[in-house]
C-alpha positions as CSV (number, residue, x, y, z in Angstrom):
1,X,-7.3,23.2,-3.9
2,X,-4.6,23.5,-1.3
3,X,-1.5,22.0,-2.2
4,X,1.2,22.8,0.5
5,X,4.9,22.1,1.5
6,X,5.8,20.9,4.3
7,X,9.2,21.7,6.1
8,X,11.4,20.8,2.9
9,X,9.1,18.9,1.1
10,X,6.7,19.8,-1.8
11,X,4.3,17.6,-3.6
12,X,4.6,15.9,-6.6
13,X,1.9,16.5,-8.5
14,X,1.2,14.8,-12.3
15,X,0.2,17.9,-14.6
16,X,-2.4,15.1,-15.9
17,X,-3.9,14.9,-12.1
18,X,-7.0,16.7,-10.7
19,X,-7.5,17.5,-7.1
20,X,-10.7,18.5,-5.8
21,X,-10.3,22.9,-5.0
22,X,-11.6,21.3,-1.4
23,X,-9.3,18.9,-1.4
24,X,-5.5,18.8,0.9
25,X,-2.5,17.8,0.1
26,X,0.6,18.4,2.0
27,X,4.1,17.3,2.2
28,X,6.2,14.3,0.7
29,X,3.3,12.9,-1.3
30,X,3.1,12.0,-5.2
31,X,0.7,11.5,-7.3
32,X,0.8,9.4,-10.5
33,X,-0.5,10.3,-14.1
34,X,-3.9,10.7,-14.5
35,X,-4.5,10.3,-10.4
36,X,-7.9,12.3,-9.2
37,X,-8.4,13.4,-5.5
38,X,-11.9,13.8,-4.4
39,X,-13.7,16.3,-2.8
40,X,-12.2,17.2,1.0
41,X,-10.3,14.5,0.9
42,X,-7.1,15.0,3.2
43,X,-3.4,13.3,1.8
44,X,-1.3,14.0,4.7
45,X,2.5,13.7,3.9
46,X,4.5,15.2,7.0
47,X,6.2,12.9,8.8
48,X,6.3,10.3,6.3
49,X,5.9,9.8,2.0
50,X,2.7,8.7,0.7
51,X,3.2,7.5,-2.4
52,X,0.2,7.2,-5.3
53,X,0.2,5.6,-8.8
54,X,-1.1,6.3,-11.7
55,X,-5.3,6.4,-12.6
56,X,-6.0,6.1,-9.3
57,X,-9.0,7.6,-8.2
58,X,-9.2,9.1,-4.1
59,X,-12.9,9.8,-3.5
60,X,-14.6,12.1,-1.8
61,X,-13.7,12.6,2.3
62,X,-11.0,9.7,2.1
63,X,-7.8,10.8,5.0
64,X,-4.1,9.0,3.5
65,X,-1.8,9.6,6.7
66,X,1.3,8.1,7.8
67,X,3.5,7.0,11.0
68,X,6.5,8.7,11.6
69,X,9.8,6.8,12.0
70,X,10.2,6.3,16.5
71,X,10.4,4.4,19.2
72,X,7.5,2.5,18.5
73,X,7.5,2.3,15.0
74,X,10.9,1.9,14.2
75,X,11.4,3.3,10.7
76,X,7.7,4.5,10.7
77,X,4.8,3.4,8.0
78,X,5.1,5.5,4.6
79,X,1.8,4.6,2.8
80,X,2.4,3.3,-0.6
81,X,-0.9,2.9,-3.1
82,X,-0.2,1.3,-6.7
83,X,-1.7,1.6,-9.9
84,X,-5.5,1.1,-10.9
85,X,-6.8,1.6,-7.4
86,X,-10.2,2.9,-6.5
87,X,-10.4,4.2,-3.2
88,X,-14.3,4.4,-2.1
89,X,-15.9,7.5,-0.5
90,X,-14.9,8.1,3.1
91,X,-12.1,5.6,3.4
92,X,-9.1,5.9,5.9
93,X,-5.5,4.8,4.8
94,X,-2.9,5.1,7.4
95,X,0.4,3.8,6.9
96,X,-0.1,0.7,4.6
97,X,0.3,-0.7,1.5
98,X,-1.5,-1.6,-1.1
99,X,-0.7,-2.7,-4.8
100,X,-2.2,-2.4,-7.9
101,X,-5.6,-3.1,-9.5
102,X,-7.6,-2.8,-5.9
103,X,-10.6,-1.8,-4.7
104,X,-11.1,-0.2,-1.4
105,X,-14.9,-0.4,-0.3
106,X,-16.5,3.1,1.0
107,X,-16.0,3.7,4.5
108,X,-12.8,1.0,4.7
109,X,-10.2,1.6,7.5
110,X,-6.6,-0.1,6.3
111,X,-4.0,0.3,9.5
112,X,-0.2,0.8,9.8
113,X,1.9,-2.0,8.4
114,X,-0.9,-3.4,6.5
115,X,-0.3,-4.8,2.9
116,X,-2.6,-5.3,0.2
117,X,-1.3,-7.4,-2.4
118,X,-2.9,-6.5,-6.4
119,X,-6.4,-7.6,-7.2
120,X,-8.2,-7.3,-4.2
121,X,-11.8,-6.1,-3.2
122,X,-11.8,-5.1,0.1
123,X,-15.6,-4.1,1.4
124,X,-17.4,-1.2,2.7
125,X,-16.7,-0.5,6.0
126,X,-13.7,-3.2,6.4
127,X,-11.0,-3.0,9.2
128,X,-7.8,-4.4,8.1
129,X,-5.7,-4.1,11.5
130,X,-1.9,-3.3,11.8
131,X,0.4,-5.9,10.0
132,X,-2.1,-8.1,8.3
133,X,-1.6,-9.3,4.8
134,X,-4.3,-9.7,1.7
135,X,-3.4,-12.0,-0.4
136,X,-4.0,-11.7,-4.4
137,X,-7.2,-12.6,-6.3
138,X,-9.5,-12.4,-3.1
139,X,-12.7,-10.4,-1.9
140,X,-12.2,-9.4,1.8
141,X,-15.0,-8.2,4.2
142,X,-15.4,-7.3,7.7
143,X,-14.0,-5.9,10.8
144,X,-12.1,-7.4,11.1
145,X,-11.5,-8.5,7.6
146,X,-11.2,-12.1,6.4
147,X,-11.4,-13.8,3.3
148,X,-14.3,-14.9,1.7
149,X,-13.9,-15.6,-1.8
150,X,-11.7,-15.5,-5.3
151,X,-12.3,-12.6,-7.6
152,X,-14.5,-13.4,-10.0
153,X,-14.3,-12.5,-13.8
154,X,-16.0,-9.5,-13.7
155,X,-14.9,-7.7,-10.4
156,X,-11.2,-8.4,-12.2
157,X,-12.4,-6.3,-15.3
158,X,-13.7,-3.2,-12.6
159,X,-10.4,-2.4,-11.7
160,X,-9.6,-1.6,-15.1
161,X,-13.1,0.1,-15.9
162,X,-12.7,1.8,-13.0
163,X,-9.8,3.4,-13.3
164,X,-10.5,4.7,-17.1
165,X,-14.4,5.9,-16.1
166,X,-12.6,8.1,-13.3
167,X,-9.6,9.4,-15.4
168,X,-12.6,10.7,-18.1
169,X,-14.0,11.8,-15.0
170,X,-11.4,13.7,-14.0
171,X,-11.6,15.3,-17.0
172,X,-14.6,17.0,-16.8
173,X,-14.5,18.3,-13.8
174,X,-11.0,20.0,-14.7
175,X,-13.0,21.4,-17.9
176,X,-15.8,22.7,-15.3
177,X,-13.4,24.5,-13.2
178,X,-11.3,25.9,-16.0
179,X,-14.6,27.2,-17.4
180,X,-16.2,28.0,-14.3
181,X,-13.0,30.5,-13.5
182,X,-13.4,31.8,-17.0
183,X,-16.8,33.1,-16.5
184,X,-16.0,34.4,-12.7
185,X,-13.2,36.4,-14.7
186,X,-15.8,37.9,-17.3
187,X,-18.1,38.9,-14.5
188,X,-15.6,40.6,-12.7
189,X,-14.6,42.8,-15.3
């Protein structure tokens, strides 16, 4: 894993967290209790925070970035992710918000100034463009997205399902690599 500072900034990492070894993560970024980063997955903190909660899970090849604070963006775009949030293979966050208990589809692009309000399913290969706004309780699809439907019952109980299958996940693979590095160490002796 590669976990690096950034000028004067280091990131805060959960001792409960597990980051892919192929994973990168640099700069004014935390990362919540029980969080899980994916394989080569890239969370990009340096001219801006990014800002994860707790059981979410980052899947594999997923790029968090952030605008920094000029001209054009006055103040810049931190990106903000709440609690409970899966965030599908491949997906690109960049500058946004997004609350808790959501679902970001594989392949989903959410742009600068974005916000996603909690429980929300956002599907595969979405665009949400700069500045929109996704209101609570809805399924949102397309590029770009619109709003198609309330939750139902069920997608409601996946955020929580979710979020517990990936922090046993999580688990295992840390008890791979642990053991893993164990046996390298006997083998090199």
């Amino acid at each position: 894993m590669s976990v690096r500072n950034f000028e004067n900034q280091t990131p805060q990492i959960h001792d409960s967290c597990f980051i892919d070894p192929s994973a990168v993560v640099i700069g004014d970024v935390s990362l919540g209790e029980d969080t899980s980063v994916w394989p080569l997955t890239v969370i990009r903190g340096d001219v801006n925070r990014i800002s994860i909660g707790m059981r979410c899970n980052i899947q594999d090849g997923t790029v968090i970035h952030v605008t920094h604070d000029g001209p054009m963006a006055p103040g810049g775009f931190a990106t903000d992710i709440g609690d409970d949030v899966t965030v599908g293979h491949k997906v690109m966050l960049h500058g946004c918000t997004i609350g808790d208990r959501v679902l970001v589809g594989m392949g989903a692009i959410i742009m600068d100034g974005a916000v996603v309000e909690s429980d929300v399913v956002i599907g595969g290969g979405s665009l949400v463009p700069p500045g929109k706004r996704l209101a609570s309780g809805y399924l949102y699809v397309g590029s770009p997205v619109r709003q198609v439907r309330e939750l139902s019952a069920s997608e409601r109980a996946f955020f929580a399902y979710s979020a517990g299958k990936y922090a046993e996940l999580k688990e295992q693979h840390k008890r791979s690599l642990q053991k893993s590095a164990g046996e390298s160490a006997v083998l090199a002796e």
